[in-house]
C-alpha positions in Angstrom: 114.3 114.9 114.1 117.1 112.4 113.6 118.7 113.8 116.6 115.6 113.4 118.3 114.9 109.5 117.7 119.1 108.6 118.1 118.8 110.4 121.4 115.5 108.4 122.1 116.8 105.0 121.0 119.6 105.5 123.3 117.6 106.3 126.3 115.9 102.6 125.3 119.3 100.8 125.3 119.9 102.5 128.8 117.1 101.1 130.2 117.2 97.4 128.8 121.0 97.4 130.1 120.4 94.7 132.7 118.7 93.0 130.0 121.4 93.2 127.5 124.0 92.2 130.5 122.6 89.1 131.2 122.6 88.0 127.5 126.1 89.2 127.4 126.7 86.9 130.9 125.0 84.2 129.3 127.6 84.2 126.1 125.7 85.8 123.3 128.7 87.8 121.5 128.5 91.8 120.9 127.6 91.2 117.2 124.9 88.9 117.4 123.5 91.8 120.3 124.0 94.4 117.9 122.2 93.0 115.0 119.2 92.2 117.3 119.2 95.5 118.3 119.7 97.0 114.8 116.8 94.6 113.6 114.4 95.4 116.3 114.8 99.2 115.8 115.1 99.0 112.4 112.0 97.0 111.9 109.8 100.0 114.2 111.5 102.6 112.3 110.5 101.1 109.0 107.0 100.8 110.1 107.0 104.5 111.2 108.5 105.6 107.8 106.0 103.5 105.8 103.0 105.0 108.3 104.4 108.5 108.1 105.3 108.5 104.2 101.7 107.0 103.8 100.1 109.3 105.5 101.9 112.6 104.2 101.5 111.9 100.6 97.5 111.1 101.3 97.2 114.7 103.1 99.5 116.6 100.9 97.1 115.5 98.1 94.5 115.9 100.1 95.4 119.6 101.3 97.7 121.1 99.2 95.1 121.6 96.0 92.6 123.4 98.5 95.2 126.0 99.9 97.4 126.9 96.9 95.3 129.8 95.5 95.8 132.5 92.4 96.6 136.4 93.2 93.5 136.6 93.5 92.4 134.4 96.1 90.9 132.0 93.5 91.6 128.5 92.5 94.4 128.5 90.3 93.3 127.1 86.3 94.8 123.8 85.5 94.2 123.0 89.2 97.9 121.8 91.3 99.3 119.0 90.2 101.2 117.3 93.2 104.3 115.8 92.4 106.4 113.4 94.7 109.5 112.8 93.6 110.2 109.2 94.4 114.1 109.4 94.2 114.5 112.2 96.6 111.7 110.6 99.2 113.9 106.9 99.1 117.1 109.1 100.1 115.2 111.1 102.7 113.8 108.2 104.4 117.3 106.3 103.6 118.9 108.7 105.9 116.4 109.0 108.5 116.6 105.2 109.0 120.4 105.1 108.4 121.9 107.5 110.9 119.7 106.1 114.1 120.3 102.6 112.8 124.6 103.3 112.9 124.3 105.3 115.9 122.6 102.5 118.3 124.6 99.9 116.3 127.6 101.7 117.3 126.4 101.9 120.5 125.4 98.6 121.2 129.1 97.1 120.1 130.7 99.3 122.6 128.4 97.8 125.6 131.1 97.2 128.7 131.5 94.0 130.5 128.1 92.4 131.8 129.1 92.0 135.3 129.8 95.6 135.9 126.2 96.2 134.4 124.4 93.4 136.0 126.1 94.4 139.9 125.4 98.7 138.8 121.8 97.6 137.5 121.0 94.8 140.2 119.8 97.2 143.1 117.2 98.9 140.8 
């Protein structure tokens, strides 16, 4: 998965290149680039972890009582207790934001010079 949305972000900085180069051309430095970038895509990848970490604990409360059943195929007596661990969810979704977030960061501070982008990009 985290392969997944590192290899998707970078597909996005490919295609906003031009747009990027003529930022650079107009004097905004690499850093100031890079924190955009890391802010934009770390604000849509918070709002997909709170969405997704919402949504998952309402259906594994929801679901996970009606499908855990005895030997017997009965409902098991007390009935499931779902836990969620709330250490172990911040570090999974610490990660999962973390290594996209350094990988397009990384990315974006090793941009080349705009006018090679701008003259490679300005046929399209």
């Amino acid at each position: 998965m985290l392969l997944k949305q590192s290899q998707e972000l970078t597909e996005q900085l490919r295609e906003r290149s031009a747009e990027f180069a003529v930022l650079r051309a107009l004097g905004t430095p690499r850093r100031q680039l890079a924190r955009l970038i890391a802010a934009e895509q770390g604000f849509l990848l918070g709002l997909a972890l709170v969405v997704g970490v919402a949504l998952g604990a309402v259906l594994t409360r929801a679901v996970v009582p009606l499908i855990v059943l005895t030997g017997e195929a009965t409902q098991p007596v007390p009935p499931v207790l779902v836990e969620l661990p709330l250490p172990h969810v911040a570090a999974l979704l610490t990660a999962t934001a973390a290594v996209p977030l350094l990988i397009i960061t990384a990315l974006a501070l090793r941009r080349g010079e705009p006018t090679v982008s701008l003259r490679h990009d300005g046929g399209n």
